[in-house]
MARDRENVEX-317816 format. One record per residue (C-alpha): residue in three letters; x negated, y, z negated. Coordinates in pm, 1 decimal. Each point is the difference from the previous one (the first is absolute). Example, Ala and Ser with C-alpha at 12.3 -4.5 7.8 and 13.67 -1.06 7.14 Angstrom:
NODE resn       c1       c2       c3
NODE  Ala  -1230.0   -450.0   -780.0
NODE  Ser   -137.0    344.0     66.0
This chain:
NODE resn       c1       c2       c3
NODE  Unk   5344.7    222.7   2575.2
NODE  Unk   -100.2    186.0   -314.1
NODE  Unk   -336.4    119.2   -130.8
NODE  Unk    -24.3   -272.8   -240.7
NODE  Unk    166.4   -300.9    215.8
NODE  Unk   -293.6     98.5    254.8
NODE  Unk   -281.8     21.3   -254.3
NODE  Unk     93.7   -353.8   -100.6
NODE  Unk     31.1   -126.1    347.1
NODE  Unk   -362.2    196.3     70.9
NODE  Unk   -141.6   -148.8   -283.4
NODE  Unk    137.5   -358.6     27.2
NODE  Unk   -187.2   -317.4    160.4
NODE  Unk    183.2     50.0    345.3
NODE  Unk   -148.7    -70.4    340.8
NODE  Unk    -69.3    308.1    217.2
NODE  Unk     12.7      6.8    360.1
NODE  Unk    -69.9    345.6    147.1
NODE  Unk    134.9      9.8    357.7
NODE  Unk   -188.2    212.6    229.5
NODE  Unk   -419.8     45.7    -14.3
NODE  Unk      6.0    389.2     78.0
NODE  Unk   -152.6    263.1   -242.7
NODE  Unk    274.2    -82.4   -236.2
NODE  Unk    -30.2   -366.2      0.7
NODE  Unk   -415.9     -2.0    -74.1
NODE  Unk    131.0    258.3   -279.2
NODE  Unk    242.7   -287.8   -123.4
NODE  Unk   -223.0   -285.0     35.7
NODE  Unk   -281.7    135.7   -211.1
NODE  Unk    211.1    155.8   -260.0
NODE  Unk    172.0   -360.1    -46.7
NODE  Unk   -298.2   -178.6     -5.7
NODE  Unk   -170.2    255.0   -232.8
NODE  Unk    286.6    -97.8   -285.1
NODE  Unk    -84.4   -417.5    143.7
NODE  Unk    321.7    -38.5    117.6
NODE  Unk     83.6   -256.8    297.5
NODE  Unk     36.2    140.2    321.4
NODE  Unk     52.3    -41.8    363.7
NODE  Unk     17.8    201.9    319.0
NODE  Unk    231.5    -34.3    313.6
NODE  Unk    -75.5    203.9    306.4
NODE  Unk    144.3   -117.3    338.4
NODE  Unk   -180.9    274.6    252.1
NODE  Unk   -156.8   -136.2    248.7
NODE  Unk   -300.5    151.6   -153.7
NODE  Unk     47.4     94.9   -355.4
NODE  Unk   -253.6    240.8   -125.4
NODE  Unk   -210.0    -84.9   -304.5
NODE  Unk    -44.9   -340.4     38.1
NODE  Unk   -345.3    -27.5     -4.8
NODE  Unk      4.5    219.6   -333.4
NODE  Unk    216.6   -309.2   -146.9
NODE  Unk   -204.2   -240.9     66.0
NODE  Unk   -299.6    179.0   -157.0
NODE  Unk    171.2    177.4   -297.0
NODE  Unk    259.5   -264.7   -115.2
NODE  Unk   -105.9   -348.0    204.5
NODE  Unk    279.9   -162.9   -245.5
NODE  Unk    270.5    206.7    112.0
NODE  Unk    135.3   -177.0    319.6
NODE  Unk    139.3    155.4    275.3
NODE  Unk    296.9   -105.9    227.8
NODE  Unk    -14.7    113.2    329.6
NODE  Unk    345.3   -145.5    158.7
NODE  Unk    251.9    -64.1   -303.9
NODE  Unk     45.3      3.7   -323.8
NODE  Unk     20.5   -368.0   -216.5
NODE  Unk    346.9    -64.7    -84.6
NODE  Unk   -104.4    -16.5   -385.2
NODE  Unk    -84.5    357.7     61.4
NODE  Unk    384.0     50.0     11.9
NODE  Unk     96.2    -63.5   -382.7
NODE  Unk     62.8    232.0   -314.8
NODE  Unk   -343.8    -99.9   -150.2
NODE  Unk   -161.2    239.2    291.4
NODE  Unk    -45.5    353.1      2.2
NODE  Unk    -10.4    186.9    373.4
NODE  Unk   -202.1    284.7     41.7
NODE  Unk    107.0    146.1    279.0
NODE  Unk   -237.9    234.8    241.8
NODE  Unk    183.2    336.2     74.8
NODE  Unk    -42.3    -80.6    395.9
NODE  Unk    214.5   -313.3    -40.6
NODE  Unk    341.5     60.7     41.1
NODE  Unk    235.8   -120.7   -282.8
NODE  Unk    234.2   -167.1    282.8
NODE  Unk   -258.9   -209.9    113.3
NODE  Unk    106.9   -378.0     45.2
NODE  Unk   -219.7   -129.2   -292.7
NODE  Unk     61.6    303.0   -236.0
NODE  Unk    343.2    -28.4     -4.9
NODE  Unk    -19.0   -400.7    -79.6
NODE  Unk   -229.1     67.2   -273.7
NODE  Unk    265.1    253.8   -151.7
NODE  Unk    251.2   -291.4     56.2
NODE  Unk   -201.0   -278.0   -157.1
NODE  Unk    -22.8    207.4   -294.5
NODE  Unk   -375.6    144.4      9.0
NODE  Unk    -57.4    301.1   -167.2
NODE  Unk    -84.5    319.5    288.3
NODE  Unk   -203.1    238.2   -106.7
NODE  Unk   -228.6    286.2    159.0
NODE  Unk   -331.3     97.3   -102.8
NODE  Unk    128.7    295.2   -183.8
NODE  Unk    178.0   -224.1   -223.7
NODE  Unk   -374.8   -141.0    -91.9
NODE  Unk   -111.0    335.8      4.2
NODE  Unk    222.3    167.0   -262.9
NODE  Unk    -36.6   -363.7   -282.6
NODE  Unk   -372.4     94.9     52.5
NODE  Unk    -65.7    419.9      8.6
NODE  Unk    -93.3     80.3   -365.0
NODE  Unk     27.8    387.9     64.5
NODE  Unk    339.8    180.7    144.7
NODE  Unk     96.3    -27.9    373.6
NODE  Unk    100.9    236.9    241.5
NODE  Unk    231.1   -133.6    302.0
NODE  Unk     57.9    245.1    295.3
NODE  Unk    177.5    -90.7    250.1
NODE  Unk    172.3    159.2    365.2
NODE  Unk     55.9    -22.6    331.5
NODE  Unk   -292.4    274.8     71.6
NODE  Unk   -287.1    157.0   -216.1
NODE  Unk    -35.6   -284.2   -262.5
NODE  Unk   -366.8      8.9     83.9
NODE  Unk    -76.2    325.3    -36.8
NODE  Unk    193.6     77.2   -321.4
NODE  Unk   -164.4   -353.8   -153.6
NODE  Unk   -362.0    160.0     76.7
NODE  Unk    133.4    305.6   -126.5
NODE  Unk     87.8   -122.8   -284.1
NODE  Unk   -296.9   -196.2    -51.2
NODE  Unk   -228.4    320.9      9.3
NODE  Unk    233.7    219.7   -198.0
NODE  Unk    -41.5   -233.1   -257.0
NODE  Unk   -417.8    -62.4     24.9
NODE  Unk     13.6    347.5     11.0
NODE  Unk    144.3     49.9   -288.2
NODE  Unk   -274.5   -270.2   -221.9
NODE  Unk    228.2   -338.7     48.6
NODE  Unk   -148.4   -315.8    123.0
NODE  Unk    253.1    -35.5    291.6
NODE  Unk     35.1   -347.7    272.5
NODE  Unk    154.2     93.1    290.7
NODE  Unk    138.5   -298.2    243.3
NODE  Unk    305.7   -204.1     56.7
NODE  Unk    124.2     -7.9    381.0
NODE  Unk   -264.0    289.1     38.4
NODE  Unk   -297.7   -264.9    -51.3
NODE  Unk   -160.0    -89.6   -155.4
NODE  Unk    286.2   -238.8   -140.9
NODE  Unk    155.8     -7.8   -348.1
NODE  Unk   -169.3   -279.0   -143.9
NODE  Unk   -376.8     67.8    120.5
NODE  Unk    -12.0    329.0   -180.5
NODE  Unk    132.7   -156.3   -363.5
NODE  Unk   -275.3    135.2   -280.5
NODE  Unk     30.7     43.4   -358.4
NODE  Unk   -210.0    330.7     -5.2
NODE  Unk    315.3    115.4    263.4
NODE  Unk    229.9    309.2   -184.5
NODE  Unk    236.0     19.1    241.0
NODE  Unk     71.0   -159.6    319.6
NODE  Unk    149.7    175.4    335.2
NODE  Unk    180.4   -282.2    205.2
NODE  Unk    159.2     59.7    369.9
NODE  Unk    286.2   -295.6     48.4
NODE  Unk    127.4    -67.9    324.5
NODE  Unk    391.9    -79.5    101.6
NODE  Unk   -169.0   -327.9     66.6
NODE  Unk   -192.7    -23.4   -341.5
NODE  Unk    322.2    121.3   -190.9
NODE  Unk    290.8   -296.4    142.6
NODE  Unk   -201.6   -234.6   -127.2
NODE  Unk    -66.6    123.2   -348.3
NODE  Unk    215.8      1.2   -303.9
NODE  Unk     28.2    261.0   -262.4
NODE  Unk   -366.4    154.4    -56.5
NODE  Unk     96.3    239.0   -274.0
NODE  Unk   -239.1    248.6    141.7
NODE  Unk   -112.3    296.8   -211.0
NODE  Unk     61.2    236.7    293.5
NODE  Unk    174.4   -118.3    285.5
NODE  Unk     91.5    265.1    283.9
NODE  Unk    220.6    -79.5    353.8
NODE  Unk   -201.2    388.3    218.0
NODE  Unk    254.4    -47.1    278.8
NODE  Unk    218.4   -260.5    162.2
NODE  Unk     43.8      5.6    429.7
NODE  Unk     47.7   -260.0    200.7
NODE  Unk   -259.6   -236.8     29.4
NODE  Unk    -92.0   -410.4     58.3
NODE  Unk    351.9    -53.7     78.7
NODE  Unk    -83.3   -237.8    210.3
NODE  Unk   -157.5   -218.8   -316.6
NODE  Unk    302.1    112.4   -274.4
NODE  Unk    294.9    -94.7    263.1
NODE  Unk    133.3    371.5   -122.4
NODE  Unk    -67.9    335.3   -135.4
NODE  Unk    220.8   -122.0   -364.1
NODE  Unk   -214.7   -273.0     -6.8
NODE  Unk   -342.5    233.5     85.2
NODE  Unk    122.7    242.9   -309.9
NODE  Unk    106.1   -241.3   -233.3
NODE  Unk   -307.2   -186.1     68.9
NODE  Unk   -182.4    362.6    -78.2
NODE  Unk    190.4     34.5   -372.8
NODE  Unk    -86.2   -301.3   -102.6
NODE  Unk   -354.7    217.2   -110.0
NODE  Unk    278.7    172.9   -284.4
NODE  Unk     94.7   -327.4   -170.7
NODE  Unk    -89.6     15.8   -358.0
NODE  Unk   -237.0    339.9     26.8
NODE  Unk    -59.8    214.4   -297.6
NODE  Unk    -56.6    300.3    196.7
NODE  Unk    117.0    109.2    373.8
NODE  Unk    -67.6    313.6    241.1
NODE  Unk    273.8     51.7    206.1
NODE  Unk     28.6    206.4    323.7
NODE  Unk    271.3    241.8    -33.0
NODE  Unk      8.7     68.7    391.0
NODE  Unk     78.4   -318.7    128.0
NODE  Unk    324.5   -229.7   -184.8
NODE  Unk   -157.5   -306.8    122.2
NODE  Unk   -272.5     33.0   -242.3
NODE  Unk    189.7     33.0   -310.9
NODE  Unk     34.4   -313.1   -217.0
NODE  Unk    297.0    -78.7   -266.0
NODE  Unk   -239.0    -24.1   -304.2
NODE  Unk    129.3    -40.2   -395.0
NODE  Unk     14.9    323.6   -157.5
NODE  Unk   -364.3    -63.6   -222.2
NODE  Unk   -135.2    -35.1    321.0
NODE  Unk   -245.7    315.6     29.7
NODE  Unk     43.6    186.9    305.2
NODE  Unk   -189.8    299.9    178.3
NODE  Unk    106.0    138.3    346.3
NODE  Unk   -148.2    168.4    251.3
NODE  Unk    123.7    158.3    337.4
NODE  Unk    -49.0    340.4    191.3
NODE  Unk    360.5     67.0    -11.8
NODE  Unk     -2.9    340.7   -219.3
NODE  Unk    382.8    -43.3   -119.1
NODE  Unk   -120.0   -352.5   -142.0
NODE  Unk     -3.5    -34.2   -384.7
NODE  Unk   -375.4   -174.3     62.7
NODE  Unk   -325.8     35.6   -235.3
NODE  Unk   -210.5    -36.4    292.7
NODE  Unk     38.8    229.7    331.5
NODE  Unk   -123.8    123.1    330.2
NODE  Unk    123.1    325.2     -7.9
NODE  Unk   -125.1    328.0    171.9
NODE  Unk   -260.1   -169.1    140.2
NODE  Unk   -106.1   -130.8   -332.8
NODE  Unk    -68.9   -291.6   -239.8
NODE  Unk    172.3     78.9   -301.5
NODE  Unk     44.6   -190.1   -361.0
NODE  Unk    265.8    131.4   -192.0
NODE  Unk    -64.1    373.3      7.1
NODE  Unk   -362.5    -82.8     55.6
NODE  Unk   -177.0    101.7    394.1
NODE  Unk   -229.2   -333.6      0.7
NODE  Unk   -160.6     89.5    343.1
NODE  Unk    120.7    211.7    322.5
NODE  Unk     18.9   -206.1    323.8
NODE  Unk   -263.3    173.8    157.2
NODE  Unk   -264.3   -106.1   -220.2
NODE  Unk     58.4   -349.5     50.4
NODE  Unk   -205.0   -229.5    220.8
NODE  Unk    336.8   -171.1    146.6
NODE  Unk    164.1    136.6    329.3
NODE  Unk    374.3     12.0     26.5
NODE  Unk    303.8     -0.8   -168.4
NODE  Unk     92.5   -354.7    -71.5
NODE  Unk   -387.6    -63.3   -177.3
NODE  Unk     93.6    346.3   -249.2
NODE  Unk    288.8   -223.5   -139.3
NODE  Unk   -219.0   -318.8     -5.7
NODE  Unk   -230.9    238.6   -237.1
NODE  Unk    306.3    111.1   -178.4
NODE  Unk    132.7   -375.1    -76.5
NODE  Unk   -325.9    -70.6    -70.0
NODE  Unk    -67.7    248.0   -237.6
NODE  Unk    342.8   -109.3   -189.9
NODE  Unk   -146.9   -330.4    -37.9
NODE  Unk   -337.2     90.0   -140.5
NODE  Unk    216.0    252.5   -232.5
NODE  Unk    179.4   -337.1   -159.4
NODE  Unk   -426.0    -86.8   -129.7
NODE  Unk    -37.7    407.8   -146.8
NODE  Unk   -221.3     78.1    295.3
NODE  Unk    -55.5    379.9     -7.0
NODE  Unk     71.9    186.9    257.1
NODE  Unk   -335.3    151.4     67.1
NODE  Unk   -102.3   -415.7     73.0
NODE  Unk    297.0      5.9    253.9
NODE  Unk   -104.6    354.7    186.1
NODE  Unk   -365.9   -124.9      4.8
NODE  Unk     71.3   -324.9    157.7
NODE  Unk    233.8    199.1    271.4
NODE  Unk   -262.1    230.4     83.0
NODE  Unk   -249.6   -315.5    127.6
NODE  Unk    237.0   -296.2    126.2
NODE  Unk     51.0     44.5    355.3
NODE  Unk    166.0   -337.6      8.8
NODE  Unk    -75.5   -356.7    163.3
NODE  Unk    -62.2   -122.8    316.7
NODE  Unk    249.8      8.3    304.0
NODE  Unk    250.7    210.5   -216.0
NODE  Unk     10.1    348.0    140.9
NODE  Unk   -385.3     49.9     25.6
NODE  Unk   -135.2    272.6    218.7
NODE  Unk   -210.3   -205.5    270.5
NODE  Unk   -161.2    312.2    157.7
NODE  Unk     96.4    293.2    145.9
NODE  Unk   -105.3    112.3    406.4
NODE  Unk     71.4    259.7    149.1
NODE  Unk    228.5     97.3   -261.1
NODE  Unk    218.3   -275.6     10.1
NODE  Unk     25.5   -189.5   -345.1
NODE  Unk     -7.7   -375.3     49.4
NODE  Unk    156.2   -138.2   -320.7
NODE  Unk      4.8   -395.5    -50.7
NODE  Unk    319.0   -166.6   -193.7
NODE  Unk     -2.7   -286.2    122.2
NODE  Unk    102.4   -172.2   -340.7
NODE  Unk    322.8    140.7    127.2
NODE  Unk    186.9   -300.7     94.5
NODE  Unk    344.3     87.3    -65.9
NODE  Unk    267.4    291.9    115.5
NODE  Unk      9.9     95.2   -341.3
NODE  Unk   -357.6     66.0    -46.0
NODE  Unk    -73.1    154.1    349.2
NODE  Unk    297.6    230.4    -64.7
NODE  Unk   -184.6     91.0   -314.9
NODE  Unk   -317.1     85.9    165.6
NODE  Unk    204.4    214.2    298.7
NODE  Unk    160.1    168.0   -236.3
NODE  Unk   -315.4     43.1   -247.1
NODE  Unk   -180.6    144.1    304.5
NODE  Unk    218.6    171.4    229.2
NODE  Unk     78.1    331.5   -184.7
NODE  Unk   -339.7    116.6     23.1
NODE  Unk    -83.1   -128.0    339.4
NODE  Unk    119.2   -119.3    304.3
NODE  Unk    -38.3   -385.6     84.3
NODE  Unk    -47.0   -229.2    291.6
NODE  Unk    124.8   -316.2   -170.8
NODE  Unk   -126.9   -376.3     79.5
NODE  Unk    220.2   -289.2    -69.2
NODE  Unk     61.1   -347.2     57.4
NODE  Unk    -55.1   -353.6    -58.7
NODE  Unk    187.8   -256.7   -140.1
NODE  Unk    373.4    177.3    -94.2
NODE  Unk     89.2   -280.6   -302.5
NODE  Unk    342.7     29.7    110.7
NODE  Unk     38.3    362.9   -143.9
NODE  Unk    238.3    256.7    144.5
NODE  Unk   -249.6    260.8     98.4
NODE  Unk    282.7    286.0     69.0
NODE  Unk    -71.1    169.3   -336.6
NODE  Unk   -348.0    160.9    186.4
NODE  Unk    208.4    158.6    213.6
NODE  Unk     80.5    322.5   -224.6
NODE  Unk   -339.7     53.6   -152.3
NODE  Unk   -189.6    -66.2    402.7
NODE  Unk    236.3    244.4    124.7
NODE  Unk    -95.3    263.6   -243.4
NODE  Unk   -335.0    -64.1    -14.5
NODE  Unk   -167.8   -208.6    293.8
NODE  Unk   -122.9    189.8    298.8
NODE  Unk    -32.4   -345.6    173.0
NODE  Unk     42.6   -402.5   -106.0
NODE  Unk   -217.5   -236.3    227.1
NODE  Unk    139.3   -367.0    -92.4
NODE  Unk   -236.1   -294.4     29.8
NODE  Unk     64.7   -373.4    -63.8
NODE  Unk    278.7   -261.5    -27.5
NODE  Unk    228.6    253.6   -170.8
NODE  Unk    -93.2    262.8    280.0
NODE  Unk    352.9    -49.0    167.9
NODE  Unk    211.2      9.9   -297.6
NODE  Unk   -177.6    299.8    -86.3
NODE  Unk    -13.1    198.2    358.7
NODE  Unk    423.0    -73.9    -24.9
NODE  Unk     48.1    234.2   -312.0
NODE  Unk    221.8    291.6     90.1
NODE  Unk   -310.3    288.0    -31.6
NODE  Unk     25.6    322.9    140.7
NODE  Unk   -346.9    -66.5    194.1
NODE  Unk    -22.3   -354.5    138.6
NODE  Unk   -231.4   -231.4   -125.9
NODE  Unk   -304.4    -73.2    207.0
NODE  Unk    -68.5   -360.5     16.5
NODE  Unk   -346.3   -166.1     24.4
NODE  Unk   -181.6   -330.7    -17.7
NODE  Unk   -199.2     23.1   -256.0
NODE  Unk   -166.4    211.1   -298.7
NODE  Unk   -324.7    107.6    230.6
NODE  Unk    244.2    129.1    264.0
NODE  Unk    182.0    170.6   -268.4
NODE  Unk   -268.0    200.0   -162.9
NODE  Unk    -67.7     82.4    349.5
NODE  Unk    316.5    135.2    118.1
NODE  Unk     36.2    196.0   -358.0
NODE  Unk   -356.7    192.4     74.8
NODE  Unk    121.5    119.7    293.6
NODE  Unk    363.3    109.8   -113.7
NODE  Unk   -155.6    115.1   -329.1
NODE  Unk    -45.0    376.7    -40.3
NODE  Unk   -235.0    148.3   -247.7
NODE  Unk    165.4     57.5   -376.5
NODE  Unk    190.6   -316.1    103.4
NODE  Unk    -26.0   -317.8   -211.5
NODE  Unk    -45.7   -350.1    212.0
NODE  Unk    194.8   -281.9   -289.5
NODE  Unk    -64.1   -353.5     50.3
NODE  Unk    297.2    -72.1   -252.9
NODE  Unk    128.8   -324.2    174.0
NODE  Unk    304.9   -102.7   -159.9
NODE  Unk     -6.6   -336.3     78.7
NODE  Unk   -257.4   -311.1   -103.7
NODE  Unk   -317.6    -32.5    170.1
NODE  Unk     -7.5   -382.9     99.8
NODE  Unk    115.1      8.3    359.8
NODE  Unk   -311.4    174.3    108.5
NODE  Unk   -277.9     10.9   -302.3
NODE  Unk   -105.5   -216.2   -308.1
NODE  Unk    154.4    216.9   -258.8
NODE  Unk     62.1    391.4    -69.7
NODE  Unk   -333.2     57.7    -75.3
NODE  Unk    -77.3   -209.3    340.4
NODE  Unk    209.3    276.9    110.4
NODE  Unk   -123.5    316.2   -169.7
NODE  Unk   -386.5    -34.4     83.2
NODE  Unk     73.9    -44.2    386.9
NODE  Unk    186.5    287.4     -6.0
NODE  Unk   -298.3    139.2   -158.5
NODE  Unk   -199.1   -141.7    240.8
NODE  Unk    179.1    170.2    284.5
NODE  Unk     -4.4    324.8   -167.7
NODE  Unk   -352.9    -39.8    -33.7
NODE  Unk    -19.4    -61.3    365.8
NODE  Unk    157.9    337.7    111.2
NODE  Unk   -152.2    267.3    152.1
NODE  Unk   -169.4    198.0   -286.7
NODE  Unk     53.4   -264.4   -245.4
NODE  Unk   -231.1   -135.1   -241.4
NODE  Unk   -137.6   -332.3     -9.9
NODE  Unk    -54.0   -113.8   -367.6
C-alpha cells in the first residue's frame, strides 16, 4: 500500500476496529474518535486491561469480549491491530481473507505526524539510542517527542508545536505496517530474537527492514551486514561503525567518538559504561547529525545520560564488588553485548536465565570464556544454560535471591556481579523491570549494602 492509497483509506468513512486494549489500543481508540470516526474494540483476555477506561472515555465504543461480529469481516472495515496480537491469529488472518484492510498504529501515526519522524529499530539498544536521540536533539533547541514501542505510544504524543519526532518500532510494530516513508529510519543491529513469534530469523529481519521502505534518509551500521538495507540511490545515507578500515562518517575509534575528522567526545567523559552503549552514542549521534545538531549538543548530552532503567545501571557497589543491573537484557544478542561491553575492564560473575525463547544460547560461550570468572544460572532456561560447553561449569540455582547470594560469595573485589539474563523474565517475575528491582532488592540486602 502506498502513501496516498493509505491516506485515502485513513481518511475515508470506514469502520475501525482496533484489536487489542493495551497502551497501543487506548492510543488508537482516542486518536479515532478524536477525527469522529466509528470504532470498535475486540479483546478476548480473560481480563483485558482498560476496560473500565472505555466505558468512561468512549461509552459508545462497544467492546467484544469473546468474538468479533461477522460484519466485522468485510472490506468496508479497517483492523487496527495491537502489536501484542500476533498476525497468525485465527481472526486476523480471516479478516485479511475477507478483504479488511490491516493496519498498525504506525500506519495512523505517520497520515497524522505534521513534523519529520525518526524510526529506530534493533534487536538491542533501540531504547537507549531513541532517548539519545531525543536529548541530542532538545539539546540542541528542537521541540523533540520521544515514544513509539518505548512508551509512551506513537499516537498519544502527536502535537503540532512537535519539530521532530524520535520513534522506537518493534519487529512486532513493523510486520504489521506498510511503507511509512520515514525521514530517518535506522535497523542498530540484527541477532536473533522472538523467533518463537516470527516462525524464523528471515522472517524476524525482514520483518526489521520493513522500517527502510520509502525513507528519505537511513543510518546504516557498517559492522554488522544484517543491518544494511537495499535503498534507491537518492536515498541519503550516513554510516557509522568502530571498524577503523570502514569508509564511515561516524566512528568509535581509539577510544573515541569521532565525526568526520572531528573528536566529538572521548569515552571516558561519558556517563555510559561499556562498549556496546559508546556505539549506541555513536549511532545516535549520526542520527541527530541528519537535524544539523552540533557536536558540542552531542558531547554535552554524553557527558550527563547515564542511561535508563534495568540497562546496564550500576546498582551499588560492596565491598568492592560492582553490582550492575541489565536486566532489559532479554536476548543472547544483547547479554553478549553487555559481557562484552563490560568484561575488558573487569572481571564478571554473570547471572542468567529465564525463559530461553527458543534461542541457541551457544554464541555466549566465547565471550563467558574470556571474560566470566563464574555464571550462576537461575530459572526455566537454567538447564539449557548449565549444558553450554564453558571452560568453568555453570553453577545452577533456584532462583534470583539464591543467585545474588552465591555470586557475593564467589565475587572477589574489582570483580563485576552482571544480572544480564538472556532470556525473558515471565517464568519467574511480572516483567524485566519485575526482574531488575528484585535484583536490586537483593543487592540491597547484602552485607554492607545500602537500603534506598
Amino acid at each position: 500500500m502506498n502513501v496516498s492509497s493509505r491516506q485515502q483509506l485513513i481518511a475515508s468513512d470506514q469502520r475501525y476496529l482496533v484489536v487489542g486494549l493495551g497502551e497501543t489500543g487506548v492510543s488508537v481508540v482516542n486518536h479515532l474518535r478524536a477525527q469522529g470516526k466509528t470504532v470498535s474494540v475486540v479483546d478476548t483476555r480473560k481480563q483485558p486491561p482498560n476496560t473500565s477506561w472505555l466505558a468512561d472515555v468512549h461509552p459508545e465504543v462497544p467492546l467484544y469480549r469473546e468474538s468479533v461480529p461477522q460484519d466485522y469481516y468485510d472490506s468496508s472495515v479497517t483492523w487496527v491491530v495491537s502489536p501484542g496480537i500476533a498476525l497468525s491469529e485465527p481472526m486476523v488472518i480471516e479478516a485479511q481473507a475477507s478483504g479488511a484492510s490491516v493496519l498498525g498504529d504506525l500506519d495512523l501515526f505517520m497520515e497524522a505526524a505534521k513534523a519529520p519522524v525518526i524510526g529506530i529499530t534493533g534487536s538491542n539498544g533501540k531504547s537507549t539510542v531513541t532517548t539519545l536521540v531525543g536529548e541530542m536533539l532538545a539539546k540542541a533547541g528542537l521541540r523533540a517527542a520521544v515514544g513509539g514501542n518505548l512508551s509512551p505510544a506513537a499516537l498519544a504524543i502527536l502535537d503540532d508545536d512537535i519539530e521532530v519526532y524520535v520513534l522506537e518500532m518493534s519487529s512486532f510494530q513493523l510486520e504489521r505496517s506498510n511503507a511509512l516513508g520515514l525521514d530517518v529510519a535506522v535497523v542498530l543491529n540484527v541477532t536473533a530474537d522472538h523467533i518463537d513469534h516470527h516462525g524464523s530469523m528471515a522472517a524476524y529481519h525482514a520483518a526489521k527492514h520493513r522500517i527502510f521502505r520509502k525513507a528519505k534518509a537511513v543510518v546504516v551500521n557498517d559492522d554488522d551486514v544484517l543491518t544494511q538495507p537495499l535503498v534507491d540511490s537518492t536515498v541519503q545515507v550516513t554510516r557509522y561503525g568502530a571498524k577503523a578500515h570502514r569508509d564511515a562518517e561516524f566512528k568509535l575509534l581509539n577510544d573515541a567518538l569521532w565525526m568526520g575528522v572531528s573528536k566529538i567526545i572521548d569515552v571516558s567523559e561519558m556517563a555510559l559504561r561499556g562498549r556496546h552503549n559508546h556505539l549506541n552514542a555513536l549511532v545516535a549521534c549520526a542520527i541527530a547529525a541528519c537535524f544539523d545538531v552540533a557536536a558540542e549538543a552531542m558531547a554535552a548530552t554524553l557527558r550527563t545520560f547515564s542511561g535508563l532503567p534495568h540497562r546496564c545501571r550500576v546498582v551499588q557497589t560492596i565491598a568492592g564488588v560492582t553490582y550492575i543491573n541489565d536486566s532489559k537484557a532479554t536476548n543472547v544478542g544483547a547479554a553478549l553485548a553487555a559481557i562484552e561491553g563490560i568484561g575488558p575492564n573487569s572481571d564478571l560473575v554473570l547471572l542468567a536465565g529465564g525463559l530461553g525463547k527458543g534461542q541457541d544460547f551457544s554464541a555466549l560461550v566465547p565471550a563467558i570464556n574470556r571474560y566470566v570468572r563464574e555464571v550462576i544460572v537461575f530459572g526455566e532456561a537454567a538447564g539449557e544454560l548449565a549444558a553450554l560447553p564453558l571452560l568453568r561449569p555453570a553453577i545452577q540455582v533456584e532462583n534470583l535471591q539464591q543467585a545474588v547470594s552465591r555470586a557475593a560469595e564467589i565475587a572477589q573485589p574489582g570483580d563485576t556481579v552482571l544480572l544480564s539474563p538472556a532470556c525473558a523474565s515471565m517464568d519467574q517475575f511480572k516483567n524485566y523491570q519485575d526482574r531488575g528491582d528484585q535484583f536490586s532488592d537483593c543487592v540491597s540486602s547484602l552485607p554492607g549494602g545500602a537500603h534506598e
